[in-house]
C-alpha positions as CSV (number, residue, x, y, z in Angstrom):
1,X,76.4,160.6,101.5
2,X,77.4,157.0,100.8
3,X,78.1,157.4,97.4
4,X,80.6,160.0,98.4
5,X,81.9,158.0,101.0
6,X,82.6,155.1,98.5
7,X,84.3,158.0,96.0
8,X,87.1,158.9,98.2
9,X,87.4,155.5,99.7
10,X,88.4,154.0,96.2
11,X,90.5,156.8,94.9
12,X,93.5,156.9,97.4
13,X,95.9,156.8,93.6
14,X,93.5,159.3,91.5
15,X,93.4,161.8,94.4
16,X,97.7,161.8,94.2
17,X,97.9,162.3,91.1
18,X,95.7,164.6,90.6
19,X,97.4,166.8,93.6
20,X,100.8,166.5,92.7
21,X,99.4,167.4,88.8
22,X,97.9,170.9,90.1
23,X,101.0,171.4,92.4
24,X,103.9,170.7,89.5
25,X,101.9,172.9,87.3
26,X,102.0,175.8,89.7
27,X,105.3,175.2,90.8
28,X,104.8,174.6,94.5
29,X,106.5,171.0,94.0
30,X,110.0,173.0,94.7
31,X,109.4,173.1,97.9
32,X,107.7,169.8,98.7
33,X,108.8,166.2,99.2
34,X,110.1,164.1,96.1
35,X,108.6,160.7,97.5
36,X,105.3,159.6,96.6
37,X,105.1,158.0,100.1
38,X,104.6,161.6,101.5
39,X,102.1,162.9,98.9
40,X,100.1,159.3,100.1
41,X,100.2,160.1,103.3
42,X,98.7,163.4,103.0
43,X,96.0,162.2,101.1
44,X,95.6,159.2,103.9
45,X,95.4,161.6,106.6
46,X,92.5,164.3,104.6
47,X,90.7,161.3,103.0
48,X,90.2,159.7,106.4
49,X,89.1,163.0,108.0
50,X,87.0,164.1,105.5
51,X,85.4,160.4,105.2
52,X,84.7,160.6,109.0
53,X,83.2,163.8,108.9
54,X,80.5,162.5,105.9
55,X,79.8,159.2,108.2
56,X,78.8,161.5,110.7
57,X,76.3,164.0,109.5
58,X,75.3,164.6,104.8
59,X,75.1,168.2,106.1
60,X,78.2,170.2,105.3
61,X,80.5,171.1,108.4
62,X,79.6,175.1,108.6
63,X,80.9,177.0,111.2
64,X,79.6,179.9,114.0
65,X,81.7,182.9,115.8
66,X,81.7,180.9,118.8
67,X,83.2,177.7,117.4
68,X,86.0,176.5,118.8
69,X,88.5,175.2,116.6
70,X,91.1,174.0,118.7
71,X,88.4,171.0,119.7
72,X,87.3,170.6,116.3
73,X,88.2,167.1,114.8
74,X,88.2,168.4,111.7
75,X,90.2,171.9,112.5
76,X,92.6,169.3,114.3
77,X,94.0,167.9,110.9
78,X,94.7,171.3,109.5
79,X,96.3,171.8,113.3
80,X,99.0,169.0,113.0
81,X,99.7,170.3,109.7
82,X,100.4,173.4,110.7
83,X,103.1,172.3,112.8
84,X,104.7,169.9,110.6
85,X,105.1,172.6,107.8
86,X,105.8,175.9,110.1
87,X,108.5,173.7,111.5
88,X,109.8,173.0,107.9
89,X,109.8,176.6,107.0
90,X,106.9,176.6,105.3
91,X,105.2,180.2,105.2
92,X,101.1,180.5,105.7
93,X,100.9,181.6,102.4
94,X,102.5,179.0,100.7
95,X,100.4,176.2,102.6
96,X,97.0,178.1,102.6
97,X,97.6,177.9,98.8
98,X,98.8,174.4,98.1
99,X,95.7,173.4,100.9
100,X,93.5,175.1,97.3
101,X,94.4,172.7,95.1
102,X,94.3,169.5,97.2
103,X,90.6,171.4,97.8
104,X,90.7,170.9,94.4
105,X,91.5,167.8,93.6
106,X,88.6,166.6,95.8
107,X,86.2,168.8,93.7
108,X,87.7,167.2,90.2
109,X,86.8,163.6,91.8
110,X,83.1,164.5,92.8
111,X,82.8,166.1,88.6
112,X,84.3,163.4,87.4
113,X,82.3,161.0,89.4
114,X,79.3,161.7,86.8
115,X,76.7,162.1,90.0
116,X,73.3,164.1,89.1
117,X,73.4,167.6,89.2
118,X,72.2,168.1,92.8
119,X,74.1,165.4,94.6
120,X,77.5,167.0,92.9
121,X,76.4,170.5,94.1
122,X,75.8,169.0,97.9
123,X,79.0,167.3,97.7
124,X,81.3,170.3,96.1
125,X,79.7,172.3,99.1
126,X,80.7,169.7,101.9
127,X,84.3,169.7,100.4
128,X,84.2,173.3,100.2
129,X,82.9,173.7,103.8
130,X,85.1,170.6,105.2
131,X,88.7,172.6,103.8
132,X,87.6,176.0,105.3
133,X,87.5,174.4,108.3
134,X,91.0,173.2,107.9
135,X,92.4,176.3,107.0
136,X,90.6,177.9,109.8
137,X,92.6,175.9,112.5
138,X,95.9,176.0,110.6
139,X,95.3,180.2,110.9
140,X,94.2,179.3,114.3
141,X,97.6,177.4,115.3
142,X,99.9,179.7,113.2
143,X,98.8,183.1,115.0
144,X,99.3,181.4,118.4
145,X,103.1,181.5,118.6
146,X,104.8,184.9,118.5
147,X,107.6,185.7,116.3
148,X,110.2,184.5,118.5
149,X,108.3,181.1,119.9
150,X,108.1,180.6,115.5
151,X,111.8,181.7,115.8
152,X,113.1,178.8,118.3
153,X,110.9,176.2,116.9
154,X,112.5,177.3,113.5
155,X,116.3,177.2,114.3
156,X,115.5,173.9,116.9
157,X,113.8,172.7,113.4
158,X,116.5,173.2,111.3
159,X,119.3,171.4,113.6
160,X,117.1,168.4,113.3
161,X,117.2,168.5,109.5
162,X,120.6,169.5,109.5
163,X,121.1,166.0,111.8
164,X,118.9,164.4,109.6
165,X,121.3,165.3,106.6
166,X,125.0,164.8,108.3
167,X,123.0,161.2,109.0
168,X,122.5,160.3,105.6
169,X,125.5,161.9,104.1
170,X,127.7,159.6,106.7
171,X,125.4,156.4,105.2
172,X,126.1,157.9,101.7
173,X,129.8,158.2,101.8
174,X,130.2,155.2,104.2
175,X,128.6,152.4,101.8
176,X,130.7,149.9,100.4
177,X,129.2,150.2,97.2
178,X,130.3,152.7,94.9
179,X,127.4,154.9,93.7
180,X,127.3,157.4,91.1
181,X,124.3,159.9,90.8
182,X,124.6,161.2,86.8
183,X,122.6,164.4,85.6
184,X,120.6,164.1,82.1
185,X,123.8,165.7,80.4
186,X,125.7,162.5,81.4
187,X,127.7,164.9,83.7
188,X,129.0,163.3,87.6
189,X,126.5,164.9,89.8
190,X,127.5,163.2,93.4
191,X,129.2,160.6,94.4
192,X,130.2,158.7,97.1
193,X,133.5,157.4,98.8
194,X,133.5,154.4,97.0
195,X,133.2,156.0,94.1
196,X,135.4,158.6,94.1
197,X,138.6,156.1,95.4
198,X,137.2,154.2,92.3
199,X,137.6,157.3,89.8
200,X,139.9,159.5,91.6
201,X,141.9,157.8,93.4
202,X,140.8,160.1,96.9
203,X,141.4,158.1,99.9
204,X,139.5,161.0,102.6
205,X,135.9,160.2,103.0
206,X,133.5,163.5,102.5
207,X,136.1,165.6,100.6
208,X,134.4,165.3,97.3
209,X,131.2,167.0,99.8
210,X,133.1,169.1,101.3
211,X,135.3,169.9,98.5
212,X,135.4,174.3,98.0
213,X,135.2,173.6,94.4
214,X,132.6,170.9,93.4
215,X,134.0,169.1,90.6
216,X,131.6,168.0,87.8
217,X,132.6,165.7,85.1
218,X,131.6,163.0,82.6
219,X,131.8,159.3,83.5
220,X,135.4,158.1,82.6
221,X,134.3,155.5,80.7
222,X,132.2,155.5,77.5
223,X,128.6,153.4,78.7
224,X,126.5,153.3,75.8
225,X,123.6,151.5,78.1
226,X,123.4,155.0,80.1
227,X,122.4,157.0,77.2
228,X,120.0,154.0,76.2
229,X,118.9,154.4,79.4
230,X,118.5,158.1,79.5
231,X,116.5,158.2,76.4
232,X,114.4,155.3,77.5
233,X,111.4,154.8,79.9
234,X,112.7,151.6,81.8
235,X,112.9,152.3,86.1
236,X,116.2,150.3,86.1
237,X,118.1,148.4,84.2
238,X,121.7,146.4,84.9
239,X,124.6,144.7,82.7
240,X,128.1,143.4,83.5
241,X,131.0,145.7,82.1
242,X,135.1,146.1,82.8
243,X,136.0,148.8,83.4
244,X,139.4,150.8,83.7
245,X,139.8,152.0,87.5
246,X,142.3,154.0,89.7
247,X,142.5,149.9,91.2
248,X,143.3,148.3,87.6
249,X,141.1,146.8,85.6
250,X,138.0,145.6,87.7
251,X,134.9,143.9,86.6
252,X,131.0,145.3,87.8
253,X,127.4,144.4,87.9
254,X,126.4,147.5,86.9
255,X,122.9,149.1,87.7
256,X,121.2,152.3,86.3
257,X,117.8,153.4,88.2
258,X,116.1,156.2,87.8
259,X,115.6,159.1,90.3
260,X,112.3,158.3,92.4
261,X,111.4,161.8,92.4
262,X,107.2,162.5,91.7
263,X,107.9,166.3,92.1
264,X,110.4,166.5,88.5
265,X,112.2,168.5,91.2
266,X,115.9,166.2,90.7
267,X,116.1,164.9,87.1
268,X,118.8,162.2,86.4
269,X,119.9,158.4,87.4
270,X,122.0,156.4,89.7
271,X,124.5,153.8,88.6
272,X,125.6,151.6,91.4
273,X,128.9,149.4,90.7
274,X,128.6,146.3,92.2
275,X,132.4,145.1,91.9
276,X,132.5,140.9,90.6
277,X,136.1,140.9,89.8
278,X,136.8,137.9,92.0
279,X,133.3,135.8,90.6
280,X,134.6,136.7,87.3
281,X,138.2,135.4,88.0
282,X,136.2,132.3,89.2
283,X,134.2,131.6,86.6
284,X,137.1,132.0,84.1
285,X,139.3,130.0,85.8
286,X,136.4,127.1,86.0
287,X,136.0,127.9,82.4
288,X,139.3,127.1,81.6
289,X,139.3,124.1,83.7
290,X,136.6,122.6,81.3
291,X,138.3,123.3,78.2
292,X,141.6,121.6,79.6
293,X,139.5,118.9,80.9
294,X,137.2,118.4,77.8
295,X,140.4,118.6,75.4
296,X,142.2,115.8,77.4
297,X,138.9,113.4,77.4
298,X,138.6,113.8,73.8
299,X,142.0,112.6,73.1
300,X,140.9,109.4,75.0
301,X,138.9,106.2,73.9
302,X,138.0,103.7,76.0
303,X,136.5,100.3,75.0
304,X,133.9,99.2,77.6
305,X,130.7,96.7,77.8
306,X,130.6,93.2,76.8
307,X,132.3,92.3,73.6
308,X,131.0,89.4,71.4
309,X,133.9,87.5,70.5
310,X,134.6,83.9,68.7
311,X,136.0,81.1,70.6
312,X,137.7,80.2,67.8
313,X,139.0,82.7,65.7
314,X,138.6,85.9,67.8
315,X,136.9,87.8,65.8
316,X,134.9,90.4,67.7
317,X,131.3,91.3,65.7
318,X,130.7,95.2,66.0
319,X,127.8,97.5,65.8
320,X,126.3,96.6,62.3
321,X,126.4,92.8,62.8
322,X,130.0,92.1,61.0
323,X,133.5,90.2,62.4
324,X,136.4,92.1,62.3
325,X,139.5,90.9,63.5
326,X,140.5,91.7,66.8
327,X,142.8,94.3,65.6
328,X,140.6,96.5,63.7
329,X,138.4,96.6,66.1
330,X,140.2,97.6,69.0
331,X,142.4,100.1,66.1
332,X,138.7,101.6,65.1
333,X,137.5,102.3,69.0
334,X,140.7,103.2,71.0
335,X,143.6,105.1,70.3
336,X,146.2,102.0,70.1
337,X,147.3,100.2,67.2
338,X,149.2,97.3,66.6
339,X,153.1,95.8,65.2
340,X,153.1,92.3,64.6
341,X,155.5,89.5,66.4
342,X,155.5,86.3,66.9
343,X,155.2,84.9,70.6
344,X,157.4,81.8,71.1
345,X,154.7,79.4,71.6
346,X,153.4,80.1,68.1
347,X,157.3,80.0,66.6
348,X,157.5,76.6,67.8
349,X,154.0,75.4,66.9
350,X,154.4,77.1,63.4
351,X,158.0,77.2,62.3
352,X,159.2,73.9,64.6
353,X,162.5,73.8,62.3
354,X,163.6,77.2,62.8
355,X,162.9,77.0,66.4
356,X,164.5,73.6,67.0
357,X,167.9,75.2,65.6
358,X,168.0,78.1,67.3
């Protein structure tokens, strides 16, 4: 039974798919988790069982009148189970029947497969044979308890969820972060404290929860990346974008992600504001800061470096090889210019008359 061995051990994401596609198209994902984490687990936890039982015999696991199924290792799987989904409110029914179609998905891996005629047949049996036994100790654990031993463990059940939830809720409405969960008709579904001071203006944490009346609306702001988003395949997706708040104008990272919900149960997206007012102040002030500074340096020429100059004349030569006169020069690569005087050295040397009578 290697080869069957091998199957299972390699098909962990095949197996899950193929489970949740038998349980959304009969409708028993309404009452199941949303995470794929859960549905992996459950595959984890039969794959491993089931794998053990073919390492230790090819024969299918049949069963006698005299077995007893609270010892079985394999009876023991569908045991646990039992108590996880009795304690979830999860009638025998409605497990017995979801237990046929992960039975199922088994079966469509070993068709699939494309083994010979004969090895398929052995291997549909030892699936067959290896759920019976499952569902044999799940009956086994559910008629133990009486009505009102199912009763207790039911209500102690439900003020663990009901903890559970009043946990989460208080994590929801105390994150900083505002966080908007949006239906597919662009309509506010839930959101959270944050949120709500953001839109609203309500200061009380929970009352949007608690609220007698829930209040659905659109976004007050017209987004055209949600309805991109909505009508696109993309997980998540995020953009800057100021936007009009009970606080003023504010400026936000914003992010869109999609619901992670396998069982279609919850359709819709969240979009989580990440306020950047103050970066964006920042970086507009800096902005402005370069401008100024850039405007200012461009009204300024220095001369720098070593100028050729005559010892004679003064003329300085420039890029291209040619003397200019001092004055050019400096006039073509600063912002001065010049007036002409006469120092009174030169006045002497050069007009000794004049000089002489004044």
């Amino acid at each position: 039974m290697r080869r069957l061995y091998d199957l299972i051990a390699t098909h962990e994401d095949w197996l899950m798919n193929r489970v949740l596609y038998h349980a959304r198209l009969r409708n028993y994902t309404k009452y199941t988790s949303t995470l794929a984490e859960a549905w992996r687990m459950s595959i984890q936890g039969l794959s491993e069982s089931l794998m053990r039982a073919v390492k230790e015999s090819d024969e299918p696991p049949d069963f006698g009148p005299d077995d007893d199924f609270t010892k079985d290792p394999i009876a023991s799987f569908g045991i646990i189970e039992a108590q996880r989904h009795r304690s979830r409110g999860i009638t025998l029914s409605m497990f017995l029947g979801l237990m046929k179609y992960y039975k199922q998905g088994y079966i469509d891996l070993v068709v699939q497969a494309g083994f010979d005629s004969e090895y398929e047949e052995h291997c549909r049996l030892f699936i067959e044979r290896f759920f019976d036994r499952i569902e044999i100790g799940f009956i086994v654990e559910w008629s133990t308890l009486s009505e009102d031993e199912k009763m207790i463990k039911l209500q102690s059940s439900n003020r663990t969820i009901t903890n559970e939830k009043n946990k989460y809720l208080t994590i929801f409405e105390s994150a900083p972060t505002p966080v908007i969960f949006l239906n597919t008709e662009d309509i506010i579904d839930n959101l959270n404290h944050a949120a709500a001071t953001l839109i609203r203006g309500i200061e009380t944490p929970g009352s949007t929860y608690y609220a007698e009346k829930k209040i659905q609306e659109p976004l007050p702001w017209k987004i055209d990346e949600v309805t991109t988003f909505f009508s696109g395949n993309e997980m998540e997706y995020a953009f800057e974008r100021a936007l009009e708040t009970k606080k003023g104008v504010r400026y936000f990272q914003v992010k869109l992600k999609r619901m992670l919900d396998v069982s279609q149960k919850f359709s819709g997206i969240a979009l989580i504001l990440n306020d950047i007012t103050e970066r964006k102040q920042a970086e507009e002030e800096r902005e402005r800061l370069i401008l100024e500074l850039k405007e200012a340096l461009s009204k300024v020429k220095l001369l720098s470096g070593l100028l050729p100059i005559c010892a004679s004349c003064k003329k300085i030569r420039n890029d291209n090889g040619y003397w200019e006169q001092m004055e050019m020069y400096v006039r073509d690569h600063s912002e001065a210019d010049f007036s002409h005087g006469i120092c009174p050295e030169c006045a002497q040397k050069l007009y000794p008359e004049f000089y002489k009578k004044k």
